[in-house]
C-alpha positions as CSV (number, residue, x, y, z in Angstrom):
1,X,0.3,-18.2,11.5
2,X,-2.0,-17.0,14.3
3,X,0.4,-18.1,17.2
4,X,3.2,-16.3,15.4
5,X,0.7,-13.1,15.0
6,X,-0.2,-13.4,19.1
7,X,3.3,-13.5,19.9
8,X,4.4,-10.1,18.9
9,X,4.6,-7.6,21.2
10,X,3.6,-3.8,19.3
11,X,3.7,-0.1,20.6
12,X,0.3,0.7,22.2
13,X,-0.5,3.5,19.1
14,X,-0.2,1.0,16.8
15,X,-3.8,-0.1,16.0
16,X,-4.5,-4.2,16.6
17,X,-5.6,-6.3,14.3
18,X,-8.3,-9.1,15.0
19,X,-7.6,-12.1,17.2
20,X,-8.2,-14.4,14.6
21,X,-6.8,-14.2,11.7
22,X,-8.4,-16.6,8.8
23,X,-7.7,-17.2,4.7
24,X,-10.3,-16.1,2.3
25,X,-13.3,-14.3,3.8
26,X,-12.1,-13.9,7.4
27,X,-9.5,-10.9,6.1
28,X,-13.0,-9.4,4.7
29,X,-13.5,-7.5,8.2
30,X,-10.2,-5.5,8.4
31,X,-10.1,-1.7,8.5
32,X,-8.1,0.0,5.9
33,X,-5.7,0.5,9.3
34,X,-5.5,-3.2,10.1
35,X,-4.4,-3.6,6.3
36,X,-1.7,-1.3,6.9
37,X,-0.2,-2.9,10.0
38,X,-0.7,-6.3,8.5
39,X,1.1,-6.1,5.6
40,X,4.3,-3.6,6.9
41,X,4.5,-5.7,10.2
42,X,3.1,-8.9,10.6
43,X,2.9,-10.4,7.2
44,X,6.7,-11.2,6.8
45,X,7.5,-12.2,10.0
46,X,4.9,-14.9,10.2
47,X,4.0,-16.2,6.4
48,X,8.1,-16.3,4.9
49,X,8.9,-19.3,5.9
50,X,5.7,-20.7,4.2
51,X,6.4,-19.1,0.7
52,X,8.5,-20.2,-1.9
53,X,10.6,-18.2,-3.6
54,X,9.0,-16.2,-6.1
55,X,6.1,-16.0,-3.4
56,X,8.9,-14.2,-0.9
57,X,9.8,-12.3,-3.7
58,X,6.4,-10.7,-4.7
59,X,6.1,-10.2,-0.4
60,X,9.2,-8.2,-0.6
61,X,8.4,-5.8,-3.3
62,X,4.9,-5.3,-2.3
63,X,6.2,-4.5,1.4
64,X,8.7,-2.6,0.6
65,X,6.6,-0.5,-1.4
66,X,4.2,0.0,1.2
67,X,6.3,1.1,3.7
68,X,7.6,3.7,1.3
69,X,4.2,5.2,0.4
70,X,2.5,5.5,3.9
71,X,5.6,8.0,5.1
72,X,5.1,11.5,6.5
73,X,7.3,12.6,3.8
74,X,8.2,11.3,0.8
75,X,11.5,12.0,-1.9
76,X,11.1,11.7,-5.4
77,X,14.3,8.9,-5.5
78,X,11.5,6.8,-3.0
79,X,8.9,7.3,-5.3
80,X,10.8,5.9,-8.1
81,X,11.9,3.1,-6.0
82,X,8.1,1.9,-5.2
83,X,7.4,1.9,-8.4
84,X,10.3,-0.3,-9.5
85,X,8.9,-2.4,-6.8
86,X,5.3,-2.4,-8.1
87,X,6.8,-3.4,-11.5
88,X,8.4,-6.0,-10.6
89,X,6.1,-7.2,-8.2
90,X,3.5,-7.4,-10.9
91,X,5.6,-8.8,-13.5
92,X,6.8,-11.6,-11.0
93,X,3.0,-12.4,-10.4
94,X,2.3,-12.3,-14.2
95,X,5.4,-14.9,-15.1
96,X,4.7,-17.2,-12.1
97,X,0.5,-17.2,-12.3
98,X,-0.3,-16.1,-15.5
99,X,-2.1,-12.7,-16.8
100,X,-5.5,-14.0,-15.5
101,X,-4.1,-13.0,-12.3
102,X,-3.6,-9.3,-12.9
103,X,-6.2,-7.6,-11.1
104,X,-7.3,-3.7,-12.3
105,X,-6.0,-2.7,-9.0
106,X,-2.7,-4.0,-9.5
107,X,-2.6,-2.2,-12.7
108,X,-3.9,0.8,-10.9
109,X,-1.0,0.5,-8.5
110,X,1.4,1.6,-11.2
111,X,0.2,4.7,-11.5
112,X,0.0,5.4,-7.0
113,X,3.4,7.6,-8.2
114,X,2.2,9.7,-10.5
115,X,-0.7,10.3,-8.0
116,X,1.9,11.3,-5.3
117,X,3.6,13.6,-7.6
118,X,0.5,15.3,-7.9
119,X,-1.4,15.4,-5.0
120,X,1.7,14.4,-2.6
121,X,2.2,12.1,0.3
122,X,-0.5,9.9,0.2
123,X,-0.3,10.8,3.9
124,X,-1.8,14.1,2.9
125,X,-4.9,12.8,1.6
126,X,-5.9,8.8,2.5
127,X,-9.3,8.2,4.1
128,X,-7.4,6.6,7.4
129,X,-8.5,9.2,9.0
130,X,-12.1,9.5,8.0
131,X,-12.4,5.6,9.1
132,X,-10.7,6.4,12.6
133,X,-13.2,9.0,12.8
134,X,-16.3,6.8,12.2
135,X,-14.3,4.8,15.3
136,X,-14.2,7.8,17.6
137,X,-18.1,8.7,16.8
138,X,-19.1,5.2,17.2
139,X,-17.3,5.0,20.8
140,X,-19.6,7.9,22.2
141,X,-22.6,7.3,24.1
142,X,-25.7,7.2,22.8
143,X,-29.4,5.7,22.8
144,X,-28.5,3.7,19.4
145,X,-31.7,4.9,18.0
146,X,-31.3,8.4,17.1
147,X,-28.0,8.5,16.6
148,X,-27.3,11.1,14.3
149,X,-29.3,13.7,16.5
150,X,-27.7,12.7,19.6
151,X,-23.9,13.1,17.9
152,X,-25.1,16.4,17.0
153,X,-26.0,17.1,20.4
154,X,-22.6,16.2,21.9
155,X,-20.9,18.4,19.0
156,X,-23.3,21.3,20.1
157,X,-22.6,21.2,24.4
158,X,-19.0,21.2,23.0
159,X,-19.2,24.6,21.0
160,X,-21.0,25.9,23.5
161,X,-18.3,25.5,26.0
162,X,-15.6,27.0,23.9
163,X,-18.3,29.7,23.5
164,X,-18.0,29.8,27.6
165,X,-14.2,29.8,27.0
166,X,-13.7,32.8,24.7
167,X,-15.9,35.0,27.6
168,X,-13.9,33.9,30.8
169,X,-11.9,36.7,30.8
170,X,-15.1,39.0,31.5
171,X,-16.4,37.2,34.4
172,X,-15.0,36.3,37.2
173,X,-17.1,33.5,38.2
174,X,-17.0,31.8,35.1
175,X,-13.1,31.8,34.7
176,X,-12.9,30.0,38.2
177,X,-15.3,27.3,37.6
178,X,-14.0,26.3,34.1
179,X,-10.5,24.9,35.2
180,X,-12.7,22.3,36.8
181,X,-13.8,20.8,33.4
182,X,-10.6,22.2,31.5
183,X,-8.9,19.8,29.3
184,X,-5.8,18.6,31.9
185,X,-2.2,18.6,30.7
186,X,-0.6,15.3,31.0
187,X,2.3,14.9,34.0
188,X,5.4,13.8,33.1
189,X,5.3,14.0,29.3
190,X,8.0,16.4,27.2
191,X,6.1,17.5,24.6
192,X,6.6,19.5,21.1
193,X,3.3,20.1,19.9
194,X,3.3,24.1,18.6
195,X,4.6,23.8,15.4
196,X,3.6,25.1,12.3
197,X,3.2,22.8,9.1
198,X,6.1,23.6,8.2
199,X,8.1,23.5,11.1
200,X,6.4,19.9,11.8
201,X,7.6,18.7,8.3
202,X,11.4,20.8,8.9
203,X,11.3,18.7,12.2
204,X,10.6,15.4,10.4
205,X,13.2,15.7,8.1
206,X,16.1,16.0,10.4
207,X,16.2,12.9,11.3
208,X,16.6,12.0,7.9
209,X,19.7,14.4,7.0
210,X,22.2,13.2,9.6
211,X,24.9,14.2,6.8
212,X,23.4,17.5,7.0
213,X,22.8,17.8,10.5
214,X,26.1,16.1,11.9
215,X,26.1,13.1,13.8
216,X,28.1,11.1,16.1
217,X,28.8,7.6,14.9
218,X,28.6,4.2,16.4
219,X,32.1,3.6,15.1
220,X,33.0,4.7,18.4
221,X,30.7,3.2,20.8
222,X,33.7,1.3,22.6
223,X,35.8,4.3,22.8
224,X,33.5,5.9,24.6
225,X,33.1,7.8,28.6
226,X,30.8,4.9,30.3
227,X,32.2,6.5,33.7
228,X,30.7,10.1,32.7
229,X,27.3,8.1,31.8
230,X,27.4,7.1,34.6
231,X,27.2,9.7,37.2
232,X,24.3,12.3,34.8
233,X,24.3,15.3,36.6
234,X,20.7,15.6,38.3
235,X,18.4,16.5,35.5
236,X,14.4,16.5,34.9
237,X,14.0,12.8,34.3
238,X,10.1,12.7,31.6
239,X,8.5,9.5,30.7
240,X,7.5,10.0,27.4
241,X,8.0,12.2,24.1
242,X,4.4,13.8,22.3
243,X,5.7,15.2,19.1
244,X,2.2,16.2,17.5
245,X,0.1,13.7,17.7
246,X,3.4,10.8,17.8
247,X,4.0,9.1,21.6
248,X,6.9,7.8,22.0
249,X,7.4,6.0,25.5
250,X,10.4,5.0,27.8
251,X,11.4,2.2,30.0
252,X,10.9,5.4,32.8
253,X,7.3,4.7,32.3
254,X,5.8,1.3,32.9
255,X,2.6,2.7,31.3
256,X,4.8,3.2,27.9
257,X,7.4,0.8,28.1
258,X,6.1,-0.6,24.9
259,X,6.1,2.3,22.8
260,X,10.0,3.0,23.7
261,X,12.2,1.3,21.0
262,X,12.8,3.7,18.3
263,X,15.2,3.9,15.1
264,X,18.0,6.7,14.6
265,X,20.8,7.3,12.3
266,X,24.2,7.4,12.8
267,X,27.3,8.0,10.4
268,X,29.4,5.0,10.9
269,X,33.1,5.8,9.2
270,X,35.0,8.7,7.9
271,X,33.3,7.9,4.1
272,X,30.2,9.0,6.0
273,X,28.2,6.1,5.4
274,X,25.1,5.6,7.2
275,X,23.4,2.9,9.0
276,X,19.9,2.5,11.2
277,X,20.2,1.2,14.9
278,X,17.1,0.2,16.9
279,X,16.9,1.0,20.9
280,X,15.3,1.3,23.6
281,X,14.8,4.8,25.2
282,X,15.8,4.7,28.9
283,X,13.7,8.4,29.5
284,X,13.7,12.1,28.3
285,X,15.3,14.9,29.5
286,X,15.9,18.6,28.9
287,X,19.5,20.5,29.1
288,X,20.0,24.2,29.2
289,X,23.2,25.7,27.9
290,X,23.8,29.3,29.5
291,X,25.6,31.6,26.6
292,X,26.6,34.8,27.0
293,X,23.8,36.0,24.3
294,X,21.2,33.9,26.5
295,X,20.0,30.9,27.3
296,X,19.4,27.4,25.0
297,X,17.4,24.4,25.8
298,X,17.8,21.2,24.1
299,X,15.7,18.1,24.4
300,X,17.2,14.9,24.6
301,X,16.8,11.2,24.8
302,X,19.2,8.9,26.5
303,X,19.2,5.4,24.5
304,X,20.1,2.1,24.9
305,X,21.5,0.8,21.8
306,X,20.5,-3.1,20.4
307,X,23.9,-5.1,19.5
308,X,23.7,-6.1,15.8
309,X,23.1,-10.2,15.1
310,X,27.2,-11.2,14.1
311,X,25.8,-13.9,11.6
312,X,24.9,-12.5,8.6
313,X,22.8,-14.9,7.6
314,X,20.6,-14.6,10.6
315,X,20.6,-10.6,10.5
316,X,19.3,-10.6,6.9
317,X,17.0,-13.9,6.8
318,X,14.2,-11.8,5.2
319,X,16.4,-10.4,2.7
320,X,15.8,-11.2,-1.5
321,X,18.6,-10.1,-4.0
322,X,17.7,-9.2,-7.4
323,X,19.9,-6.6,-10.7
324,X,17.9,-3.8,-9.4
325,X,16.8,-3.9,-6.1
326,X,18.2,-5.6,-2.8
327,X,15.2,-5.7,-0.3
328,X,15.3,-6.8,3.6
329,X,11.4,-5.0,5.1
330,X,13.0,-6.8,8.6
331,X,16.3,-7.0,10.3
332,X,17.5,-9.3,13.5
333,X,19.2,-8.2,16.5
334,X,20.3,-9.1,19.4
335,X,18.5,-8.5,22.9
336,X,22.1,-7.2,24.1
337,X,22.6,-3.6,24.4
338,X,26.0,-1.8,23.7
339,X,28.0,-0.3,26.3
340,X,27.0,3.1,27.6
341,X,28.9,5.7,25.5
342,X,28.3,9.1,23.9
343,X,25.9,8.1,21.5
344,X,23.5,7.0,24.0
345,X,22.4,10.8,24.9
346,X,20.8,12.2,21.3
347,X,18.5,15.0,20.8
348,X,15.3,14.4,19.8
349,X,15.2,15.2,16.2
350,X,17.7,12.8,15.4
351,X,14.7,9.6,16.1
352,X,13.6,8.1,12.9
353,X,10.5,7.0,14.5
């Protein structure tokens, strides 16, 4: 299990997990973090061919239900699919180990919706962020003695030289020696950071709504202009995407060449059904369209699309089928990439994540 673990390559945001991973008390040092990537990425992929059945079964809903629940943004018709998955997950557990093993939390867990409906997203209010906190103060310098004092100090300089900041203006001296230990921008990055909440959420949901928002659809990937792919007209090439506080990379950046396979949405046929591609972004760019009531600037991505596994079986090897609910938390493709076509330029709204 731990070779399989090593073996996979992640996106550098994605927090790691420990080197070692152990049964029983070892899993007694992860983070609430290193839960979350454990069970929505590795725990499939490395402990399904171990489980039986039922076992893969109770993996799948619990997954499944997971992956739901730690969203930006969540619909009602998902919250009423997690907790058909929680029911079933803790009946399943129930009928193959007997009520002894039903934990209060696993009770508990049948109520997370009615939580959500409340509060919302569990996004919105999980303690993640406190603990990643605790992770950022820890990393600072400091005597390890008088710690609390010493953080304090730190926070102090710090309002004191966005005191500095809001005075600048008035003094000439001042404004030309604080560029020097100004926060710098970053080179080479297209970033979309000055939305509103609202806006951020709007912005989220597009990708979502490709119904909505129109798409083009891989149905016609092979009917596509390779030869206009090929010669791009000279454009402002960008290594990487910063959407809040979200990095996605691009194989135009070594640095993050890991973060750049992301998920989008196409409409495949004329009974607009949809389907989710995986790819790997090749860079960013921005395109200006001159009208005659001004000026428009899109940003865009150009993609490399994955080829989808032609065996079946192979694609959906994680995959359980029950009345109610057909789960797969992990699909197989190839390491081939279609040919360049239309859909490989998409704007950036359209990226799932």
């Amino acid at each position: 299990m731990q070779e399989r673990a090593n073996r996979m390559k992640l996106p550098s945001d994605i927090g790691r997990i420990p080197s070692k991973i152990t049964m029983g008390e070892g899993f007694s040092g992860f983070t609430a973090d290193q839960w979350k990537n454990f069970i929505l990425i590795y725990v499939t992929s490395i402990t399904w061919d171990l489980l039986k059945n039922d076992d893969r079964k109770i993996l799948s809903y619990f997954v499944r239900a997971c992956n739901i629940l730690t969203c930006h943004i969540i619909s009602k018709s998902g919250l009423e699919e997690v907790h058909k998955c929680l029911l079933s997950m803790v009946k399943l557990v129930e009928n193959s180990y007997g009520p002894g093993k039903i934990t209060p939390n696993m009770h508990l867990c049948l109520h997370i919706c009615e939580c959500a409906l409340d509060y919302g997203p569990l996004y919105a209010f999980w303690c993640y962020s406190f603990e990643r906190m605790n992770g950022l103060l820890g990393s600072l310098q400091s005597s390890n003695r008088n710690i609390e004092p010493e953080l304090l100090k730190i926070v102090q300089n710090y309002s004191y030289l966005d005191e500095l900041l809001s005075y600048s203006n008035e003094n000439q001296h001042l404004s030309e020696c604080l560029p020097y230990i100004a926060h710098k921008e970053k080179v080479g990055s297209l970033a979309h950071d000055d939305f509103d909440l609202l806006e951020y959420f709007e912005f989220l949901s597009m990708s979502k709504n490709v119904k909505e928002k129109a798409g083009i659809g891989l149905s016609d990937i092979h009917n596509a202009l390779p030869e206009a792919i090929g010669v791009l007209p000279k454009v402002t090439k960008f290594g990487r995407l910063r959407i809040g506080v979200e990095v996605i990379g691009s194989t135009f950046s070594a640095r993050h060449i890991r973060s750049a396979n992301v998920l989008s949405q196409f409409i495949l046929d004329n009974n607009h059904t949809t389907d989710i591609y995986p790819g790997q972004v090749q860079f960013f760019f921005e395109h200006t369209i001159h009208l005659s009531e001004g000026s428009k600037t899109h940003c865009l991505a150009f993609v490399r699309w994955y080829k989808k596994t032609e065996n079946r079986k192979y694609r959906f090897h994680c995959q359980i089928d029950n009345n109610d609910l057909n789960i797969c938390n992990i699909k197989l493709w190839e390491n081939e990439f279609y040919k360049l076509s239309r859909d490989c330029i998409i704007p950036i709204h359209n990226i799932l994540g």
